[in-house]
C-alpha positions as CSV (number, residue, x, y, z in Angstrom):
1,X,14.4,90.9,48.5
2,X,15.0,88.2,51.1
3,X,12.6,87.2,53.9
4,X,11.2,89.2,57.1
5,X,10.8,86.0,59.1
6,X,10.9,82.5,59.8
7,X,9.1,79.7,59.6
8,X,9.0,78.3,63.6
9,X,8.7,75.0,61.8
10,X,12.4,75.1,61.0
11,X,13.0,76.1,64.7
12,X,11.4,72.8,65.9
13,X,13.3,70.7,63.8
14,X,16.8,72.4,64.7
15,X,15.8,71.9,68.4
16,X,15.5,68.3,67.6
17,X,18.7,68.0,65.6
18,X,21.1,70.7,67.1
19,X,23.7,69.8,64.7
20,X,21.6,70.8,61.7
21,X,20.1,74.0,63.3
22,X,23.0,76.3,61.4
23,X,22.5,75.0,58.1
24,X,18.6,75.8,58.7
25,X,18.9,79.2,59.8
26,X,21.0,79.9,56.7
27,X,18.9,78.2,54.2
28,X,15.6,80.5,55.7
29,X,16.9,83.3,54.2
30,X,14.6,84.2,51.4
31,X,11.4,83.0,52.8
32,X,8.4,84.5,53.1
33,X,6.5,82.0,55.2
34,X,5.5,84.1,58.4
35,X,5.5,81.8,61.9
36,X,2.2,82.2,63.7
37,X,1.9,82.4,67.5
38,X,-0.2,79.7,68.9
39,X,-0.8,76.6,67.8
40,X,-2.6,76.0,64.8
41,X,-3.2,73.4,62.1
42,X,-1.5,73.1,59.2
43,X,-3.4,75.5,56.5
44,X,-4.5,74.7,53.0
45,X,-2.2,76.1,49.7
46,X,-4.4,79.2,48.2
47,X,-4.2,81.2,45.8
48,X,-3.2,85.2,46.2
49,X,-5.3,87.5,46.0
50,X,-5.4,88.7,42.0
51,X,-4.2,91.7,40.7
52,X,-5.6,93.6,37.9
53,X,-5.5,92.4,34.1
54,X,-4.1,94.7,31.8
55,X,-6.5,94.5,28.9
56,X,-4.8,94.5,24.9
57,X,-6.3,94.7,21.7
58,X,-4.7,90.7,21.6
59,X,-6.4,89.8,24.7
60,X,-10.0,90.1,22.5
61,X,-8.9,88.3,19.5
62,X,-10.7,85.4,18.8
63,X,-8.0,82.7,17.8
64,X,-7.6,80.0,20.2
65,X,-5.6,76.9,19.8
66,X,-7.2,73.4,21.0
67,X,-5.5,74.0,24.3
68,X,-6.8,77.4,24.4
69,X,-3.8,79.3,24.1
70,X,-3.7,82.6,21.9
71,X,-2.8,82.9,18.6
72,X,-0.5,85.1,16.4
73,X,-1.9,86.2,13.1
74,X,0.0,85.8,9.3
75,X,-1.3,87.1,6.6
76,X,-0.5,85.6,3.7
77,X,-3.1,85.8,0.7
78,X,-5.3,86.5,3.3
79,X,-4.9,83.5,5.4
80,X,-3.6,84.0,9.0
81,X,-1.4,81.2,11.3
82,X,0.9,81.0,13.9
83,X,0.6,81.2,17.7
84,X,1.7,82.7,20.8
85,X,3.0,80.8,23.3
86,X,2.5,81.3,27.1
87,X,4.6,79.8,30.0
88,X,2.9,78.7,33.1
89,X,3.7,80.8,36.6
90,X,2.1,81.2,39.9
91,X,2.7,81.2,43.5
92,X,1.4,79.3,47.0
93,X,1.3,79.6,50.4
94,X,3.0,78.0,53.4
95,X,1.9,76.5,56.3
96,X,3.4,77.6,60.1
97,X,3.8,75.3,63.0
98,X,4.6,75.9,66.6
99,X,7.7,75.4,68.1
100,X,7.4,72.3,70.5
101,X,9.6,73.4,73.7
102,X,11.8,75.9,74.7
103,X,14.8,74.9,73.2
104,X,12.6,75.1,70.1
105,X,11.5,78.5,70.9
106,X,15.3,79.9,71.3
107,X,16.4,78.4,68.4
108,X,13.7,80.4,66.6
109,X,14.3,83.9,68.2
110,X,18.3,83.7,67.2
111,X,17.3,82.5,63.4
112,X,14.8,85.8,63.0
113,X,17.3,87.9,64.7
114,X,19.9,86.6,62.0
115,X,17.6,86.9,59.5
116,X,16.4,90.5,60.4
117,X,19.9,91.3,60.2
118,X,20.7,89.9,56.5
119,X,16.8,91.8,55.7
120,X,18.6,95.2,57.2
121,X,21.5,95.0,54.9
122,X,19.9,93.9,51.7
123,X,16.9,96.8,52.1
124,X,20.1,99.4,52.4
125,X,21.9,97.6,49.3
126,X,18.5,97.9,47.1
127,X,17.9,101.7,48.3
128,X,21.6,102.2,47.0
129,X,20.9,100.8,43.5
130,X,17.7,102.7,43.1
131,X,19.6,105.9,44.0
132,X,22.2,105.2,41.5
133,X,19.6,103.8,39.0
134,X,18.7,107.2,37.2
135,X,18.2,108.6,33.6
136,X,17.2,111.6,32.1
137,X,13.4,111.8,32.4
138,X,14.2,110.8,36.7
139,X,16.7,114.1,36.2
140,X,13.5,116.2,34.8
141,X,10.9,115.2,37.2
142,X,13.6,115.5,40.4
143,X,14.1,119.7,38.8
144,X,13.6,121.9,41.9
145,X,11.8,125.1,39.7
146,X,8.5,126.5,39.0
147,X,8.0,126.2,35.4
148,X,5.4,123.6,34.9
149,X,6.3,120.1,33.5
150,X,3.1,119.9,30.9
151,X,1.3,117.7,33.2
152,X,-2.8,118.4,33.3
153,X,-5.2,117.8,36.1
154,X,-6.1,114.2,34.8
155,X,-2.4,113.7,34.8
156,X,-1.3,112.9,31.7
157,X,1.6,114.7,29.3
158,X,4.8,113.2,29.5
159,X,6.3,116.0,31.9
160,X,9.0,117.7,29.6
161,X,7.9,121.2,30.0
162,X,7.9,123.8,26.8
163,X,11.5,125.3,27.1
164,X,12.4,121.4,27.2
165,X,10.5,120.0,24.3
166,X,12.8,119.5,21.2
167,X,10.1,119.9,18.7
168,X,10.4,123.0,16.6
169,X,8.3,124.3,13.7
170,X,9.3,125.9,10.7
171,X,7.4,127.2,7.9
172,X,10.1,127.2,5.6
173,X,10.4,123.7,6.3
174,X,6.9,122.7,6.0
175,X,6.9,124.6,2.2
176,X,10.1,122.1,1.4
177,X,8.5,118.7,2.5
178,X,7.9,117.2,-0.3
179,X,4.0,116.4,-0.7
180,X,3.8,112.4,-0.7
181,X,5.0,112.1,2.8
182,X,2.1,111.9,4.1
183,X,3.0,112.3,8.0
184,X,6.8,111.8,9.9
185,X,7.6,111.2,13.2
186,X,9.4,109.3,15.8
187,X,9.0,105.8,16.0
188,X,9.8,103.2,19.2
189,X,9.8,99.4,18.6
190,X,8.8,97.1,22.0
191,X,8.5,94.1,22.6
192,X,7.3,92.3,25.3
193,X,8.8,88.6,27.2
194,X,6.2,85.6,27.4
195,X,4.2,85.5,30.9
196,X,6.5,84.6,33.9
197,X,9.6,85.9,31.1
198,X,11.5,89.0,32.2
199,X,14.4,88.6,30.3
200,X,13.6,87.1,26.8
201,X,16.4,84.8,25.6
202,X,15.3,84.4,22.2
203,X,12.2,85.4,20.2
204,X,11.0,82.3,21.2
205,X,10.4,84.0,24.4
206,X,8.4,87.0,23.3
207,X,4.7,87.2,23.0
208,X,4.4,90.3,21.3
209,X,5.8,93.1,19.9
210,X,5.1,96.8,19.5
211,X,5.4,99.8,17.5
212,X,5.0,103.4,18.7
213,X,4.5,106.3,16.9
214,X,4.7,109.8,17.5
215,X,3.7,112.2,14.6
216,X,5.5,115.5,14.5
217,X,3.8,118.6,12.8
218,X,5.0,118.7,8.7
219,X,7.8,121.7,9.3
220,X,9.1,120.1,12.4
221,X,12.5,120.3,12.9
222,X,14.2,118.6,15.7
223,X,16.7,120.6,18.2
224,X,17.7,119.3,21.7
225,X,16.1,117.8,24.3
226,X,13.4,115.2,25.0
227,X,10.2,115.3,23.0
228,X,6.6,116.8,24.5
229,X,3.5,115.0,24.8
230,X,1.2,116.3,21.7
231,X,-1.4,113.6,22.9
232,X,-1.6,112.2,19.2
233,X,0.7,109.2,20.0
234,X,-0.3,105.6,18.4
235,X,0.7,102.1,19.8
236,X,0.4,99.2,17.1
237,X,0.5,96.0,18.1
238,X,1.9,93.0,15.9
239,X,1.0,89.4,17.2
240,X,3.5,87.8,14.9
241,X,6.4,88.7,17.0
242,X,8.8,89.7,14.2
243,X,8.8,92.5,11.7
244,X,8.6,91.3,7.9
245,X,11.8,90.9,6.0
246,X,10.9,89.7,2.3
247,X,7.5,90.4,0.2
248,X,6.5,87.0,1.1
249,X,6.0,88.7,4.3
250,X,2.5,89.8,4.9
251,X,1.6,90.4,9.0
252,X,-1.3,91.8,10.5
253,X,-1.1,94.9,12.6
254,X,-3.4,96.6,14.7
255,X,-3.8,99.7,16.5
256,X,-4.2,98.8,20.1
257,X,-4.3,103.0,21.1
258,X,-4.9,106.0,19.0
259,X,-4.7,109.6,19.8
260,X,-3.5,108.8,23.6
261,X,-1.3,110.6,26.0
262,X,2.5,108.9,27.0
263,X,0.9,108.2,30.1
264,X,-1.7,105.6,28.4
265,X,1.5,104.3,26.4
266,X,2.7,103.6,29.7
267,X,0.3,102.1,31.4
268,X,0.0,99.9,28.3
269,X,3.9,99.0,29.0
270,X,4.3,98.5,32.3
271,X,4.1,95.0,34.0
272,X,1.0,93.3,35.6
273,X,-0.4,90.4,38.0
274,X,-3.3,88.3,37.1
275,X,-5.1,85.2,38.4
276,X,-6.4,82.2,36.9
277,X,-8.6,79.1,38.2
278,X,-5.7,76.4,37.1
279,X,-2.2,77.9,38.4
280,X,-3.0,81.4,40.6
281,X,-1.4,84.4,40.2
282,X,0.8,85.2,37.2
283,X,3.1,87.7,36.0
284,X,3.2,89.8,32.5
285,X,6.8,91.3,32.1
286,X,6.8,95.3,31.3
287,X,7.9,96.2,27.9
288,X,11.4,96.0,26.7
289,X,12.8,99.2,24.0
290,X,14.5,97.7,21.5
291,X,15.1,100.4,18.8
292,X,14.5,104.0,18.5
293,X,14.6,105.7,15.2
294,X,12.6,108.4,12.7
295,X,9.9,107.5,10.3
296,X,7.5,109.1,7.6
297,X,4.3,107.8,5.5
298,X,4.9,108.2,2.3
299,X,3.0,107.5,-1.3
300,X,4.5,106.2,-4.5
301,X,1.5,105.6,-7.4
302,X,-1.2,104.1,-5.5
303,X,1.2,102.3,-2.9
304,X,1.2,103.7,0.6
305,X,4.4,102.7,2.8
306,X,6.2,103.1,6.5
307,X,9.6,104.3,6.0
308,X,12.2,104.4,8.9
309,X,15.5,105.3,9.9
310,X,17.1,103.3,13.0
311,X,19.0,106.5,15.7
312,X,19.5,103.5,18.6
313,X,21.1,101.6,18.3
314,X,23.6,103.0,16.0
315,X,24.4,99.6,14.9
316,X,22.1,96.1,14.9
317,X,22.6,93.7,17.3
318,X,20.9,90.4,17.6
319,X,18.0,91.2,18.7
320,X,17.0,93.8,16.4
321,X,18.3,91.2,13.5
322,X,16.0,88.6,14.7
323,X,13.7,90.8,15.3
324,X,13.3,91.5,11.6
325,X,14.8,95.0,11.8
326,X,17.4,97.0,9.6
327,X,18.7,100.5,10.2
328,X,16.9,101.7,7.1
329,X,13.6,100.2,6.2
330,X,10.4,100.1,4.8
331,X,6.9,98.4,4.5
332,X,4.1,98.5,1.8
333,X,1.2,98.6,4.1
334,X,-2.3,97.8,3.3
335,X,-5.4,98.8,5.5
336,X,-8.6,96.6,6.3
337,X,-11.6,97.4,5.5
338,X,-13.6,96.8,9.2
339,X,-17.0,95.7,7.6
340,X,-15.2,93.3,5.4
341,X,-15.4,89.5,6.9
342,X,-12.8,88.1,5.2
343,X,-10.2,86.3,6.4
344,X,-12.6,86.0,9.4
345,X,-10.1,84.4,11.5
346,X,-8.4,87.7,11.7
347,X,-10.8,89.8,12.2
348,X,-11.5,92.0,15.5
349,X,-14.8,91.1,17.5
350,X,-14.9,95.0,17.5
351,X,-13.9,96.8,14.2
352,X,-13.0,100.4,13.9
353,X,-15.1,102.8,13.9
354,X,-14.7,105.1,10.8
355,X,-16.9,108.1,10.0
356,X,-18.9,107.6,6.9
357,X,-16.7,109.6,4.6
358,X,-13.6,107.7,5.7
359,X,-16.0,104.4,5.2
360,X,-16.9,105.4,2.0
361,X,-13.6,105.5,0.8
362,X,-13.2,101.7,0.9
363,X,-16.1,101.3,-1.5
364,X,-17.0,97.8,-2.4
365,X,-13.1,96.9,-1.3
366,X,-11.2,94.6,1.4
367,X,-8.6,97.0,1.5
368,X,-7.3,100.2,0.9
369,X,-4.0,102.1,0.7
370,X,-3.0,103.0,4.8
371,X,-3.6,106.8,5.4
372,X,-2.2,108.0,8.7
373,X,-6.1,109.2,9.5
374,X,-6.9,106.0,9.6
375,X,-4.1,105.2,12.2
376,X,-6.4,107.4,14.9
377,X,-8.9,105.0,15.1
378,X,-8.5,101.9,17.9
379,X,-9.1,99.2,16.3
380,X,-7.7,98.9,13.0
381,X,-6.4,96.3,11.1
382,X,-3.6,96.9,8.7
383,X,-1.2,94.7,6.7
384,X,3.1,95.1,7.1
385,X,4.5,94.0,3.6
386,X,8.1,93.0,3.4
387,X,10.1,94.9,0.8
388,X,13.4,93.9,-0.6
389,X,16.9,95.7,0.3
390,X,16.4,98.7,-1.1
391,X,13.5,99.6,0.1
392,X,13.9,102.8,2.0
393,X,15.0,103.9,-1.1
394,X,11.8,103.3,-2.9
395,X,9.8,104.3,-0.7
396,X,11.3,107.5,-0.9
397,X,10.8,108.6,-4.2
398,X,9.2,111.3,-5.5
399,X,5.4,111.1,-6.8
400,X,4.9,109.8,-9.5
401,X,4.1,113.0,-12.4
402,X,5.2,115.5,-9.8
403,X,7.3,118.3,-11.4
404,X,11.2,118.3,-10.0
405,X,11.4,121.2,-7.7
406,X,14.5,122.6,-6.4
407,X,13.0,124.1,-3.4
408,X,11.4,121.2,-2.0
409,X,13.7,118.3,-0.4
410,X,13.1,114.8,-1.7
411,X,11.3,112.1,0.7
412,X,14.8,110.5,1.2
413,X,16.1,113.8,1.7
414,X,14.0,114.9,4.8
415,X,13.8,111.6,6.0
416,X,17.6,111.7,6.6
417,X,17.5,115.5,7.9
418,X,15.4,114.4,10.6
419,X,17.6,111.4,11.2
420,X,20.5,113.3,11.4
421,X,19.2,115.7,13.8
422,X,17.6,112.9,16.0
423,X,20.9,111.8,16.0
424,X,22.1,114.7,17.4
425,X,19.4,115.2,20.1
426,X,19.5,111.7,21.7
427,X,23.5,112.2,22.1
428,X,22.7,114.8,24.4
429,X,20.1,112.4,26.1
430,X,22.5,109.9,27.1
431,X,21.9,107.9,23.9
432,X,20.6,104.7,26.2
433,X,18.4,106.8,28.7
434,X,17.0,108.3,25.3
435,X,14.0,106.6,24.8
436,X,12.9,106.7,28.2
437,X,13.3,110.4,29.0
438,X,11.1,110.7,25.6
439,X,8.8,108.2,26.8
440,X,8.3,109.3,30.1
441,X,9.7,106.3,31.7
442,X,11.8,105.5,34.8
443,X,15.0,103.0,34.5
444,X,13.5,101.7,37.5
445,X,10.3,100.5,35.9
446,X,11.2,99.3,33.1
447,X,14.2,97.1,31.4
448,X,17.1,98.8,30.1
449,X,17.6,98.7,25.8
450,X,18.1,95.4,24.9
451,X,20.8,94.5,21.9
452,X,21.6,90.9,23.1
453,X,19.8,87.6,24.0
């Protein structure tokens, strides 16, 4: 938005060069630099007053680089590298002066009349794109009824009320899920732009990336609509950036939030202002939705995996290529045993905290197959293995020594039923707006879906 005034200073030097005074006014549109009234020496540059720091499960990590910047973690035979990279922002203050005669003075009252002017038209133009600026979770929260939007007295729930929520149980679909998936759901991948970087141009310009899940009950099936808050979602948080693409591929996850409501994902999301001693105040970019899709935990043998289906977009772009993802995926995944020191350069200054019985079950051991109960504890540490192209596909099978059953569905098979009726609910979201009016978010907060650099 452009300035509310101007600086006096350029009004003195206008008086003194006449022929320049146009140019100045014009060029003063923008500023912020307020003209005091009396006289007054020049002031020193400060710094503005800080905002509040959004605290991360990163932000605690103790890798720092010799400069002291963050970094990512890799696992690879249980060694961790990489980094995160950070780009420098901040902001200062101007010093006023006084205009030095009447001329002077004039000058200065027609520039903030012009000024105030070009101010007038650009508030109107703004307040015209925020009116137009809408999606489907704006629609629910502007609905002039009485039924109650599922929001509590501490104010959380993500305000789709019951008649909205999409979620539907089924007990004959519960008695056909096949028993090794473990949990299904809807999953949301995030990520978010290097400090001072709204708009990521490449992944060199991300810091981190995100994963949300949202388990659904066993016999869920999905109709239309947006989804309710159960207040069992899960945000993971992956350092490296990128999702793994090849068994060579071993990256450290955590779980930054377990068991919270969308309003706690969306806090986590949104942007921030912080200071610092060396450069001020500087801004961390909200949260950009890159994907939107289904997903379920399944077992094969011993090995525990997270299978996905991509429903946005309905074909990869760049991004979600670079990013590492594919429309059909999966991941062996691994989880960390928190009282385990090795690698220590990976480990959390804070560990989860199991219960006993769930401690017990790592034993003597690093790790352990993931179990989505361990997923509801902040805090812990899992590996994302690559798998090869067919992977979906093998993380889908069957149990191994379980007897075919033709009333039960496959894993592959209920996977893609719960694609294709995500598929079908999102259309009637406004397939972009989708994730937001699931989330809880406003177009206005946040960036749109990115596909391209």
């Amino acid at each position: 938005m452009t300035g509310r005034r101007t600086s006096a200073r350029q009004a003195a030097k206008a008086s003194s060069n006449p022929a320049s005074s146009q140019t100045d006014a014009s060029a003063s549109t923008g500023s912020k630099r307020k003209a005091s009234s009396g006289a007054q020496p020049k002031s020193k540059r400060g710094k503005k007053k800080a905002g509040t720091e959004q605290s991360t499960i990163e932000a605690s990590m103790p890798m720092k680089g010799h400069n002291g910047e963050s970094k990512d973690v890799e696992m690879k035979d249980e060694t961790g590298s990489g980094k995160a990279d950070t780009a420098n922002g901040g902001a200062s203050n101007g010093a006023a002066e006084d205009a030095k005669d009447n001329d002077g003075a004039e000058t200065a009252r027609k520039v903030e009349e012009n000024t105030k002017e070009q101010t007038d038209d650009g508030d109107e133009a703004e307040e015209q794109t925020h009116k137009t600026k809408e999606n489907g979770f704006d629609k629910i929260m502007s609905k002039e009824d009485d039924e109650p939007k599922n929001v509590t007295n501490e104010g959380t729930g993500s305000k789709v009320s019951a008649s909205d929520n999409a979620v539907e149980e089924s007990s004959k679909r519960e008695e056909a899920t096949p028993s090794n998936i473990l949990e299904k759901g809807l999953i949301y991948f995030f990520f978010r732009g290097r400090v001072g970087v709204d708009e990521p141009k490449s992944v060199n310009d991300v810091a981190r990336s995100y994963i949300i899940l949202r388990p659904l009950p066993q016999g869920a099936k999905l109709g239309e609509g947006p989804i309710g808050d159960a207040g069992n979602n899960r945000m993971l948080a992956l350092p490296k950036k990128v999702l793994p693409v090849s068994p060579k591929d071993r990256f450290m996850t955590f779980v930054e939030k377990a068991n919270c409501s969308m309003d706690e994902i969306k806090e986590r999301l949104s942007s921030s202002d912080y200071s610092t001693k060396t450069v001020g105040v500087r801004h961390t970019p909200a949260a950009t939705p890159i994907a939107e899709g289904v997903y379920a935990m399944t077992q094969t043998g011993r090995d525990t995996h997270l299978a996905y289906i991509l429903t946005i977009p309905s074909e990869l772009d760049q991004v979600q290529k670079d990013v590492g993802l594919r429309q059909r995926g999966s991941y062996y995944t691994s989880a960390k045993n928190p009282q385990s020191l090795r690698p220590a350069n990976v480990s959390l200054p804070q560990g989860a905290e199991y219960p006993q019985d769930i401690q017990d079950e790592f034993g003597n051991r690093g790790w352990m197959p993931l179990l989505p109960k361990l997923l509801n504890y902040q805090n812990t540490q899992f590996l994302l293995i690559g798998h090869k192209e067919d992977a979906l596909e093998k993380a889908a099978q069957p149990q191994d020594g379980e007897d075919p059953n033709e009333e039960k569905e496959t894993p592959l098979e209920e996977i893609e039923k719960l694609e294709g009726e995500d598929e079908g609910r999102v259309k009637g979201l406004d397939e972009d707006h989708a994730i937001f009016t699931d989330l809880g978010l406003s177009l206005k907060e946040y960036p749109k879906l990115q596909t391209t650099w």
